[in-house]
C-alpha positions as CSV (number, residue, x, y, z in Angstrom):
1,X,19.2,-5.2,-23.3
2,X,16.3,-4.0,-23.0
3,X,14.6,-4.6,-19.0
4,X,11.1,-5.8,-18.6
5,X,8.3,-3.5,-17.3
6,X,6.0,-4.6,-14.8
7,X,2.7,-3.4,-15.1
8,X,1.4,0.0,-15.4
9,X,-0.9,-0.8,-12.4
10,X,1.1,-3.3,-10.6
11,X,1.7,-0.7,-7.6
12,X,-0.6,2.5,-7.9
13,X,-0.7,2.4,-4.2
14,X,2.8,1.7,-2.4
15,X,2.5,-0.1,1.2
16,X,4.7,1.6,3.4
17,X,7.3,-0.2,5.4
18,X,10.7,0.1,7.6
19,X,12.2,-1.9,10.0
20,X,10.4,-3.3,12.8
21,X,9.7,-1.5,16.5
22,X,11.6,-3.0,19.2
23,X,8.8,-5.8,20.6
24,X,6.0,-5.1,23.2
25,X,6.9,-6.6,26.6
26,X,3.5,-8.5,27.7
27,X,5.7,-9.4,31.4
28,X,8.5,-9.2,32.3
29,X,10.8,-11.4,31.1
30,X,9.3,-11.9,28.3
31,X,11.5,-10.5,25.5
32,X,14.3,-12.6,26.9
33,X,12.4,-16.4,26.6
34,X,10.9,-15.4,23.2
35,X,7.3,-15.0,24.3
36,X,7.3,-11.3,22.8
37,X,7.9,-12.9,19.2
38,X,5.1,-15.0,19.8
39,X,2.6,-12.4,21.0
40,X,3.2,-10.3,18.1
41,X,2.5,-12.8,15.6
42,X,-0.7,-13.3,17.6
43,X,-1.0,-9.3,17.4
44,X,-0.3,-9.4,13.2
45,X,-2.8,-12.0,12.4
46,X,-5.4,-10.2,14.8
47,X,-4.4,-7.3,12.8
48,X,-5.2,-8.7,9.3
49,X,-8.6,-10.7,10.1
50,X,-9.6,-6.4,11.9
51,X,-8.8,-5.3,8.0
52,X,-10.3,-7.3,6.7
53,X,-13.2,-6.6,8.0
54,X,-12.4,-2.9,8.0
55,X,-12.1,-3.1,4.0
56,X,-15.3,-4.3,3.6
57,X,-17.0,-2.1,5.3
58,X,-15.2,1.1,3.9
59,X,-16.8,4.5,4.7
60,X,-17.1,5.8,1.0
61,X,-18.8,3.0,0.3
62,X,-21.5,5.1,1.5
63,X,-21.0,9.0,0.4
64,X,-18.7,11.1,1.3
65,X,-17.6,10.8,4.2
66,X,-17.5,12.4,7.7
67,X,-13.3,13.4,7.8
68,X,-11.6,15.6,10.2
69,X,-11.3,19.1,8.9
70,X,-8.2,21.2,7.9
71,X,-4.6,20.2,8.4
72,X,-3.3,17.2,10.7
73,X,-0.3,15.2,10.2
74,X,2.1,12.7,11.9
75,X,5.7,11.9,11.8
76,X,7.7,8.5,12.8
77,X,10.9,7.7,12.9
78,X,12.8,4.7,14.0
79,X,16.6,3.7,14.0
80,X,18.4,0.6,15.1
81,X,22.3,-0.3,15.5
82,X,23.1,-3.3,15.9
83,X,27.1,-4.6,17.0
84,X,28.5,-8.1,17.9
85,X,28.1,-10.8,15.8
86,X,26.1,-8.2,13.5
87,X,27.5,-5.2,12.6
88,X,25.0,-3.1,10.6
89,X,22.2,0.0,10.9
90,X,18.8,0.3,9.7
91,X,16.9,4.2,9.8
92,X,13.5,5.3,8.8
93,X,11.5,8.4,8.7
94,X,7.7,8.5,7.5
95,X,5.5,11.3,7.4
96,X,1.7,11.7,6.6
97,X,0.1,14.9,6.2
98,X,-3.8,15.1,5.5
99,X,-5.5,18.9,4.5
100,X,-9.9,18.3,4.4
101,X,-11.3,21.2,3.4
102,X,-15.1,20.9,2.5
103,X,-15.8,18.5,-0.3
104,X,-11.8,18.7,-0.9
105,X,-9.8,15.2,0.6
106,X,-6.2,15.3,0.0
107,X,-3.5,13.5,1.8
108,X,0.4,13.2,1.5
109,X,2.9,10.1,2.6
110,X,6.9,9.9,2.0
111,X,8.7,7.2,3.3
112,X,12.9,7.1,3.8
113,X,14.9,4.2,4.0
114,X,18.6,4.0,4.7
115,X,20.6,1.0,6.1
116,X,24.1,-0.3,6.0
117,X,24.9,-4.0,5.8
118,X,27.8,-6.0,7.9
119,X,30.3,-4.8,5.8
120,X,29.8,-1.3,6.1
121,X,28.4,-0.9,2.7
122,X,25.3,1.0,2.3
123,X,22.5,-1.9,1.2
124,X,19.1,0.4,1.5
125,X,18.8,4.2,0.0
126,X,15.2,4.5,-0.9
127,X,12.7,7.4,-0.8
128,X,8.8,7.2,-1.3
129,X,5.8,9.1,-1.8
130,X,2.1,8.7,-1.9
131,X,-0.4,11.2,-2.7
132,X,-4.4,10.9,-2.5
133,X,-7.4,13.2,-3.2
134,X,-10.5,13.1,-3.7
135,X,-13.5,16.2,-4.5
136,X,-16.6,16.1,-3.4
137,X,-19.2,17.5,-6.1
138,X,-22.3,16.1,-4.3
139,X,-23.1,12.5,-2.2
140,X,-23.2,10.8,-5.4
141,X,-20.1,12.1,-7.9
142,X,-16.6,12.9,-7.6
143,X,-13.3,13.1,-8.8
144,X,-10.5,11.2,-7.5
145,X,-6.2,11.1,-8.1
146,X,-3.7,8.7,-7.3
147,X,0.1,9.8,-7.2
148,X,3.1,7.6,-6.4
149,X,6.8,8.4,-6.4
150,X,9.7,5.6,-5.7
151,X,13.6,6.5,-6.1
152,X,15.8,3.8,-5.5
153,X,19.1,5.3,-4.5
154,X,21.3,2.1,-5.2
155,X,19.9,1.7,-8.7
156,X,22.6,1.8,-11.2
157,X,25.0,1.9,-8.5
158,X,26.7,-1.9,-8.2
159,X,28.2,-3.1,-4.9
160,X,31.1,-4.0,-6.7
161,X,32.7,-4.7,-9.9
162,X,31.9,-8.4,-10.0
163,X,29.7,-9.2,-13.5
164,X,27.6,-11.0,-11.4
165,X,26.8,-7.8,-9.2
166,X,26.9,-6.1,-12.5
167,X,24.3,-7.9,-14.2
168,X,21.8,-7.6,-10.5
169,X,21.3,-4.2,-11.7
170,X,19.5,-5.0,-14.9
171,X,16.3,-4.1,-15.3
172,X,16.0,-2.4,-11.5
173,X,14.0,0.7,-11.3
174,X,15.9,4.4,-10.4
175,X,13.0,5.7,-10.5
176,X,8.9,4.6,-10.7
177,X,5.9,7.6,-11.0
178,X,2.8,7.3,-11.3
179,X,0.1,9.7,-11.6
180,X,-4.2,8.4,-11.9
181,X,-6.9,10.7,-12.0
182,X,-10.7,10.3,-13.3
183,X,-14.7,10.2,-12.3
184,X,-16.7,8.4,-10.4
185,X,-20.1,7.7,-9.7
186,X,-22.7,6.4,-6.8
187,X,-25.7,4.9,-9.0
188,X,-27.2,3.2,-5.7
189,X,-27.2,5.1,-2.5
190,X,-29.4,3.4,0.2
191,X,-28.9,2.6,3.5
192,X,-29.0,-1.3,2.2
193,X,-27.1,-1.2,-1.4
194,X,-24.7,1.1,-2.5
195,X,-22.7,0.8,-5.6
196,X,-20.3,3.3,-7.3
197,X,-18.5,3.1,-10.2
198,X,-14.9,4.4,-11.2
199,X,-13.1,4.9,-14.0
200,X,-9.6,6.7,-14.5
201,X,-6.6,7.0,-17.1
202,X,-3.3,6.8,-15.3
203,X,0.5,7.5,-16.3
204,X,3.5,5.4,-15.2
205,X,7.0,6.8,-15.9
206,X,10.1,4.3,-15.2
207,X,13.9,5.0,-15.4
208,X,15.6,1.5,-15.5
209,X,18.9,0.4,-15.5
210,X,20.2,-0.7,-18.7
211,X,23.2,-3.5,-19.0
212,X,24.7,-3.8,-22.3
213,X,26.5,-6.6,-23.1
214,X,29.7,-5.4,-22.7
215,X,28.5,-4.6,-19.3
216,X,28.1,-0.8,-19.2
217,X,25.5,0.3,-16.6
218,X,23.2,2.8,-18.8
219,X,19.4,3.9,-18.0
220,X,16.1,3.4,-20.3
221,X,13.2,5.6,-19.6
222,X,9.7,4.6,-20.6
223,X,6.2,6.3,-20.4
224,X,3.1,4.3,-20.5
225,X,-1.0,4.9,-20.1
226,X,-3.1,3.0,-19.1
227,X,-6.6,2.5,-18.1
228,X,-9.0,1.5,-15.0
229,X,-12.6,0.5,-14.3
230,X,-13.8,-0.4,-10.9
231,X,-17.3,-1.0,-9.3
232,X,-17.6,-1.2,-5.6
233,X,-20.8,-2.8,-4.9
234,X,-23.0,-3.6,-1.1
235,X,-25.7,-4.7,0.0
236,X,-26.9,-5.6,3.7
237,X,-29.1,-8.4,3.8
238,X,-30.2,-8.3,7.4
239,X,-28.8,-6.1,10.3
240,X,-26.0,-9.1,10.7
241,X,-25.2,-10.2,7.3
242,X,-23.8,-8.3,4.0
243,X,-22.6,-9.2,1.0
244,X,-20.0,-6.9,-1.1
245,X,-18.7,-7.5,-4.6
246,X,-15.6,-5.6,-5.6
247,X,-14.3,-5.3,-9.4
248,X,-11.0,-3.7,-11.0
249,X,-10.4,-3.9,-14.5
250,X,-6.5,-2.6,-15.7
251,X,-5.2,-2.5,-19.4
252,X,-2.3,-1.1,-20.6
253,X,0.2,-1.6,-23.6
254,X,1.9,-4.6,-21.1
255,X,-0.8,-6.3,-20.0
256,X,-4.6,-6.8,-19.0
257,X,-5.6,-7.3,-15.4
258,X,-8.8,-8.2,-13.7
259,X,-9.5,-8.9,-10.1
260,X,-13.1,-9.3,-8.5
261,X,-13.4,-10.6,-5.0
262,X,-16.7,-11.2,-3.6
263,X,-16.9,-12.0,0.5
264,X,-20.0,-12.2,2.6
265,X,-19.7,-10.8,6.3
266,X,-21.8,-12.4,9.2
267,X,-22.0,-11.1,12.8
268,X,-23.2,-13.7,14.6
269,X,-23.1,-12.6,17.9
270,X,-22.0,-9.4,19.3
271,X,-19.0,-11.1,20.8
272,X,-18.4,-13.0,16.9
273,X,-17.9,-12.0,13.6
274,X,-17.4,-14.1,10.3
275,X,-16.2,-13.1,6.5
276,X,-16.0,-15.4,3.7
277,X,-14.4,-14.6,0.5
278,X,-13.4,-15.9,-3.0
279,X,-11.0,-13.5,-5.3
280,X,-10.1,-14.2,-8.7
281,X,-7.2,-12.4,-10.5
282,X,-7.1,-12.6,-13.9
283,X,-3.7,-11.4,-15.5
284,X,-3.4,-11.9,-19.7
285,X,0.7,-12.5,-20.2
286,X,1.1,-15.0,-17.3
287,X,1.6,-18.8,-18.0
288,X,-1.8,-19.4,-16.1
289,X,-4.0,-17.0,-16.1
290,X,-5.4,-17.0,-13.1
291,X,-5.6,-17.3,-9.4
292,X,-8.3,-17.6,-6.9
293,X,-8.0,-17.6,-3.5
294,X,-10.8,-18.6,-1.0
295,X,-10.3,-16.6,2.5
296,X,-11.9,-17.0,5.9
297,X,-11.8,-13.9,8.7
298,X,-13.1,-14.8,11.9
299,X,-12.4,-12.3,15.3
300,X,-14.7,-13.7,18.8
301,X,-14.0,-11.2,21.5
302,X,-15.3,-12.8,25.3
């Protein structure tokens, strides 16, 4: 049998995630009657309207920009076990390491997962990393890579002999890489429109697990190319309202892929900011074809 790919593009750039920090305590108390849960839902949606914003005004929309020299890192790690009515562990280390040297931007994530489930069986064994780099030639051209690495350590590896665990595995990725690199180019540079342009070829290697019908666990490997064309364009209509219009264009042997979301950012006040968007995916072997979403962002600080 053989497993279907997803697309070459689907995941270029992995978010990075693990199990969740013990909640912040706003009084005391307050962990014990729930209120903790409640405040940190307030914190995430806070959190996601701040990006949004954040996204839209991106730094390299502009040049290159102003980064912190030479070689910085962090390193996390959290682990939780849990005994009583569950009986299970969860651990996670992630590490980023930057290196900025001139008009060289390079930085380096790996994530680890492990996590055994109530019956002492191990449930979570994965492993990521993320690389990122851009050069510099001058404040309108560069040269940009993408790298990603997943291994899934459970992969071809059933939690029992059941056919229905058996058949689970099919099609689940061992292992996922993928490496982009290519030009791109700032044709308007002004303090009130910008717009660059990007294009790149990328490789995507996949080892998948194979079922036959007799149901022997076996692996496929597959390489694939595939292509990208992006335009990142701004343009600040007054000193409290801009526009932005961002394009991606992905084909590969699988599929085609098209996203362009447009949003228009107000600041109101200085206490009140507004964004409005409208994105439209466009992806050429679903039953409908596309999606739009309209989104509204709004943050008032008093």
């Amino acid at each position: 049998m053989t497993p279907k790919q997803t697309p070459i593009w689907a995941a270029a750039l992995l978010a990075l995630s693990g199990p969740a920090l013990a909640q912040s305590e706003i009084a005391t108390g307050a962990n014990a009657t729930g209120i903790s849960i409640i405040n940190e839902r307030l914190n995430d949606v806070e959190d996601a309207a701040q990006d949004d914003f954040s996204r839209s005004a991106d730094a390299a929309r502009f040049a290159n920009p102003n980064l912190r020299q030479g070689l910085f890192g962090s390193v996390a790690m959290t682990y939780a076990g849990r005994s009583g009515n569950a009986e299970n562990q969860d651990f996670s280390l992630a590490g980023r390491l930057s290196y900025n040297q001139g008009q060289f931007a390079q930085s380096l994530g790996l994530l680890l997962e492990y996590g055994e489930s109530d019956s002492g069986g191990t449930d979570t064994k994965d492993a990521y990393a993320i690389y990122d780099g851009q050069y510099y030639f001058d404040d309108n051209f560069y040269a940009f890579a993408l790298g990603r690495l997943t291994v899934d350590g459970l992969a071809g590896d059933p939690e029992d002999d059941s056919d229905e665990a058996i058949a689970d595995q099919a099609g689940r990725l061992k292992r996922d890489a993928f490496l982009g690199f290519g030009p791109g180019y700032r044709v308007l540079g002004s303090d009130q429109t910008t717009w660059r342009l990007q294009a790149g070829l990328g490789l995507r290697y996949t080892k998948a697990v194979n079922v036959s019908t007799a149901g022997d666990i076996g692996f496929e490997s597959n390489t694939e190319a595939g292509y990208i064309v992006s335009s990142r364009f701004f343009h600040r209509i007054s000193d409290t309202v801009f526009l932005t219009n961002d394009t991606d264009y992905l084909t590969s042997d699988t599929n085609d892929t098209a996203t362009n979301e447009f949003g228009l950012n107000f600041k109101v006040t200085d206490s009140l900011s507004t964004r409005v968007s409208y994105r439209s995916e466009y992806v050429s072997d679903r039953a409908i074809r596309t999606d739009n979403t309209l989104g509204l962002s709004l943050v008032y600080g008093f």
